[in-house]
C-alpha positions in Angstrom: 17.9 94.3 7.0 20.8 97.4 7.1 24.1 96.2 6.4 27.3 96.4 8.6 29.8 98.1 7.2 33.5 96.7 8.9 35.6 98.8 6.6 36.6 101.9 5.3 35.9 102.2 0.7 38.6 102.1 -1.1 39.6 100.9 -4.4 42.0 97.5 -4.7 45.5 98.1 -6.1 45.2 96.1 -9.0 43.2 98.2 -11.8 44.0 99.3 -15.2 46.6 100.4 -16.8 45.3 103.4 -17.4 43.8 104.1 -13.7 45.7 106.2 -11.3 44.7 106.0 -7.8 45.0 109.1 -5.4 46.5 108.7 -2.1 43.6 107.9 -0.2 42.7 104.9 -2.4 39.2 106.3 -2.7 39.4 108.3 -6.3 40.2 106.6 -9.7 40.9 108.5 -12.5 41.9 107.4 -16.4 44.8 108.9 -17.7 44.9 108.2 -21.3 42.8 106.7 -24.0 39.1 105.7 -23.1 39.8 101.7 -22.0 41.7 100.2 -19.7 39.9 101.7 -16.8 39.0 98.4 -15.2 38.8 99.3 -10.8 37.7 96.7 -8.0 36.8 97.2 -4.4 39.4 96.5 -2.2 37.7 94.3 0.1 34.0 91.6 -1.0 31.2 93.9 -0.2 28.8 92.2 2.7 24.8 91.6 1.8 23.4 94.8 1.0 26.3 97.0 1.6 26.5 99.5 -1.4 29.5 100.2 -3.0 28.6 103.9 -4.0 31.0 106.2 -6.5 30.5 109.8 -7.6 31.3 110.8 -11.2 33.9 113.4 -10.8 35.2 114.5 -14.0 34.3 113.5 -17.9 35.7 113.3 -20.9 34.6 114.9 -24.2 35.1 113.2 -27.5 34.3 109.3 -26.8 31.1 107.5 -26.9 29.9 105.5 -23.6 30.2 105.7 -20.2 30.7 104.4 -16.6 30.3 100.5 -16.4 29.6 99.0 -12.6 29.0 95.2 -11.4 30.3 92.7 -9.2 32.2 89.7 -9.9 33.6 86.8 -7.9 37.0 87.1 -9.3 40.0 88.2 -6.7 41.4 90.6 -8.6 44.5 89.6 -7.2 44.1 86.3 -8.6 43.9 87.9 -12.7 47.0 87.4 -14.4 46.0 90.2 -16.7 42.9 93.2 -15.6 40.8 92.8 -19.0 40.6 96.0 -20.9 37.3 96.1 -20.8 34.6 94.8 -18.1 32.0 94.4 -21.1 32.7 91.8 -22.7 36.4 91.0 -21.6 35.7 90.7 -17.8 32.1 89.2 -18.3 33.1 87.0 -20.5 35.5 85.5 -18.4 32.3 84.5 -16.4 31.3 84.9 -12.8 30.9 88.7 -13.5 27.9 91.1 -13.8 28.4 94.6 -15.4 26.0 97.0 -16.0 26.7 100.0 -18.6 25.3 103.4 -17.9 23.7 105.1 -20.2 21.9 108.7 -20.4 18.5 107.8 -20.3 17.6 104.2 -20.0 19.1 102.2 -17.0 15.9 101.1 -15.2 14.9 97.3 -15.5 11.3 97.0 -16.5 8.9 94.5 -15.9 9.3 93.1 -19.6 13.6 92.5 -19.0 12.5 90.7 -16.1 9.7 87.9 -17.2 12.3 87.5 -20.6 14.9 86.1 -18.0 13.0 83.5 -17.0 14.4 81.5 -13.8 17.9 82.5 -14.5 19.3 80.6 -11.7 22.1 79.1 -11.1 25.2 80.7 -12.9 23.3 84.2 -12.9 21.6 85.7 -15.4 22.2 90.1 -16.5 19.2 91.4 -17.3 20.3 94.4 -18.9 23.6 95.6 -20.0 22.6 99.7 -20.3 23.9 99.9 -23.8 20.8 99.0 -26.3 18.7 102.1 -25.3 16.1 101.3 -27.9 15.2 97.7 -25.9 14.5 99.3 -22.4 11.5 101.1 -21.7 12.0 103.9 -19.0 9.3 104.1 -15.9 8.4 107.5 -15.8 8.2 108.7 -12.1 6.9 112.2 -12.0 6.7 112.1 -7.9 9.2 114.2 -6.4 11.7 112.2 -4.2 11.9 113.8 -0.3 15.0 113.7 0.4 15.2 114.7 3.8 11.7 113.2 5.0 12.4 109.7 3.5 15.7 108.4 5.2 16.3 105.5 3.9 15.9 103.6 0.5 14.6 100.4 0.9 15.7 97.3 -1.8 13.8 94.2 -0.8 14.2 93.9 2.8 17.8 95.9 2.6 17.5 99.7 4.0 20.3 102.1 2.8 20.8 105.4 4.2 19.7 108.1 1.7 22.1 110.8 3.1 24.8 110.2 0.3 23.1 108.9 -2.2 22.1 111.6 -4.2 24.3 113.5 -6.2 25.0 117.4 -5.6 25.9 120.3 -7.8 29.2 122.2 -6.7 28.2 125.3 -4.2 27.4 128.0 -7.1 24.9 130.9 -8.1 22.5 128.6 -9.5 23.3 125.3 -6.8 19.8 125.5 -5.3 18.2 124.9 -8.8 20.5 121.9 -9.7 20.2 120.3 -6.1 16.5 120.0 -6.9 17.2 118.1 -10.4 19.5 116.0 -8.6 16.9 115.0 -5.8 14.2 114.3 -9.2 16.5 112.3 -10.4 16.4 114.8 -13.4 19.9 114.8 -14.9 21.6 112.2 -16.9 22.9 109.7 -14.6 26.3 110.1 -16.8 26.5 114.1 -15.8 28.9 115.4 -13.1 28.0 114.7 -9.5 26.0 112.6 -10.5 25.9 109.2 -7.9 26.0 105.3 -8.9 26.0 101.9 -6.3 26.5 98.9 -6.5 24.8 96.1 -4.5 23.9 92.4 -3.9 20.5 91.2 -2.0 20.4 87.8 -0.6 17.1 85.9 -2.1 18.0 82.5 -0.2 19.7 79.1 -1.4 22.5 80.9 -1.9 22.2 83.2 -4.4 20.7 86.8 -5.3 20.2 89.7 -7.0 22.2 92.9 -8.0 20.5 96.3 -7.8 21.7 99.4 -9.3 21.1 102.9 -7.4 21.8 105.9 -9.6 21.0 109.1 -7.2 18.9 107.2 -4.7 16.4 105.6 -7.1 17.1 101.9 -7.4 16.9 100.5 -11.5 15.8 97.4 -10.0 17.4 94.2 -10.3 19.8 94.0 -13.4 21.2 90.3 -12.5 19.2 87.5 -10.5 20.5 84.3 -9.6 23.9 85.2 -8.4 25.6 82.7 -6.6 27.1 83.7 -3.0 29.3 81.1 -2.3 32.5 83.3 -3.1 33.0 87.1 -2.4 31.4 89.3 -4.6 33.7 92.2 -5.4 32.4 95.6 -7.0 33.3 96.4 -10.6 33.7 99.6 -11.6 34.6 100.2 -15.6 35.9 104.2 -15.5 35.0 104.0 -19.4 34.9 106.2 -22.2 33.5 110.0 -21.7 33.5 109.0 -17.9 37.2 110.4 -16.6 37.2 110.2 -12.9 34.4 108.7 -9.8 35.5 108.6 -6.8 33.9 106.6 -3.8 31.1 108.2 -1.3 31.5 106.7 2.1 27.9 105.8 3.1 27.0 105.5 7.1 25.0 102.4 8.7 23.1 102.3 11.9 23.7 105.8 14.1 25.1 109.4 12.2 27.6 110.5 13.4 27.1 113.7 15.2 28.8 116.1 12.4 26.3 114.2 9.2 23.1 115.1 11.9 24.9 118.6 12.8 24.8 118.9 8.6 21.4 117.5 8.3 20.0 120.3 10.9 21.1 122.5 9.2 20.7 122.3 6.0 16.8 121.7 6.7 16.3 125.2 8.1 18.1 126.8 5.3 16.6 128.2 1.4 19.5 126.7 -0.3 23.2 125.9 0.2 24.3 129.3 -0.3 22.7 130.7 2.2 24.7 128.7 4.5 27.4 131.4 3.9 25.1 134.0 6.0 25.1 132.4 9.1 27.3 132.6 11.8 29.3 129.2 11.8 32.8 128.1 11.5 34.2 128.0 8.2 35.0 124.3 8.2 31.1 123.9 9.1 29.9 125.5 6.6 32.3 124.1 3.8 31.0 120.4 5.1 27.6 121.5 4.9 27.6 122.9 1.5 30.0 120.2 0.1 28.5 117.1 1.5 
């Protein structure tokens, strides 16, 4: 199954006290303090559609870090946006928020049989937080970026174009692009790429994957009912300053992401994209995107 996307990413209106908004609705950034960062998609997400953020900018000095989920709660319908999403919004119920940590994020095989049935009301499997409780899978196979197109969760295929993260065009780009594609770095560092999504498992309910930099965590939440819309969370918490959201393309490229995609398989590295012969904009896509 690849999802249909109907609508353009941006972040709903009602957020945190803390969160500004740009102008395009698609970048959230905390202004003060380390709470109060609460966002929401503007619009439910659809079955298997991924609601995908980049970390922009941190914050040194404060311990934690981005917090994503979905809940069924209209945001517009909150007298008050909690504070926090863990354990304000969750609390509240019919939420599911997963906190990212440095190292350990993946669900195991362990988290999984502990939940048990966990249908019904919806069970988290992991929070993020408690690094000493999850075991990390080590995956020493280098991911192809360009030869594998698609990442598949369950029966959902997601276009891998956008889902990893990217260094900013430098001296040493080519080196960090490669970490990236490993899924090397901390998921918490700069550039660095987290979604959001829900797969349908039947009798209406299902599960909530985590991608961070195109390598799904598995599910963190099973038995989540579908009945209402399920918006995305995203907590903009602690050392994490400002994400903003990555537009991700279903069904056909458009002609300028395969113009990039030509390209940048018949080059060494980004920087070399500077040598050729192109139009300026062109090249600035191709080494930013």
């Amino acid at each position: 199954m690849e999802p249909f996307s109907d609508h353009f990413m941006e972040f709903h209106p009602i957020h945190g006290t803390n969160v500004r908004l740009d102008y395009s609705g698609t970048q959230a950034t905390r202004v003060e303090s380390f709470a109060n960062g609460v966002c929401f998609s503007k619009h439910p997400l659809n079955p298997g559609e991924i609601f995908l953020i980049e970390i922009e900018d941190k914050e040194l000095g404060w311990c934690g870090h981005l917090r994503i989920g979905l809940t069924s709660q209209d945001p517009k319908n909150l007298d008050v946006v909690p504070e926090y999403s863990i354990p304000d919004l969750t609390d509240q119920g019919d939420s599911w928020v997963f906190a990212i940590t440095r190292n350990h994020n993946k669900i195991t095989e362990v988290d999984q049989e502990a939940a048990g049935e966990g249908e019904g009301g919806g069970h988290r499997l992991g929070r993020g937080e408690p690094e000493e409780q999850v075991e990390v899978e080590e995956n020493s196979k280098p991911k192809a970026f360009f030869t594998d197109s698609h990442l598949f969760v369950d029966n959902v295929r997601i276009p891998k174009d956008k889902l990893v993260g990217r260094s900013r065009p430098g001296r040493f780009s080519h080196i960090l692009d490669d970490l990236y594609k490993t899924n090397a770095l901390p998921p918490t560092a700069r550039r660095s790429r987290i979604g959001v999504l829900y797969v349908p498992k039947g009798r209406g309910l299902a599960d909530m994957h985590i991608i961070i930099n195109g390598e799904d965590m598995g599910a963190s939440a099973r038995g989540i009912p579908t009945i209402q819309p399920l918006y995305a969370v995203v907590d903009v918490f602690a050392a994490t300053k400002c994400v903003r959201i990555v537009q991700v393309e279903y069904g056909f490229s458009s002609l300028q992401t395969l113009c990039r995609k030509a390209i940048q398989k018949h080059i060494v590295h980004r920087m070399a994209i500077d040598w050729l012969e192109l139009p300026e904009a062109l090249k600035h896509y191709c080494k930013y995107e």
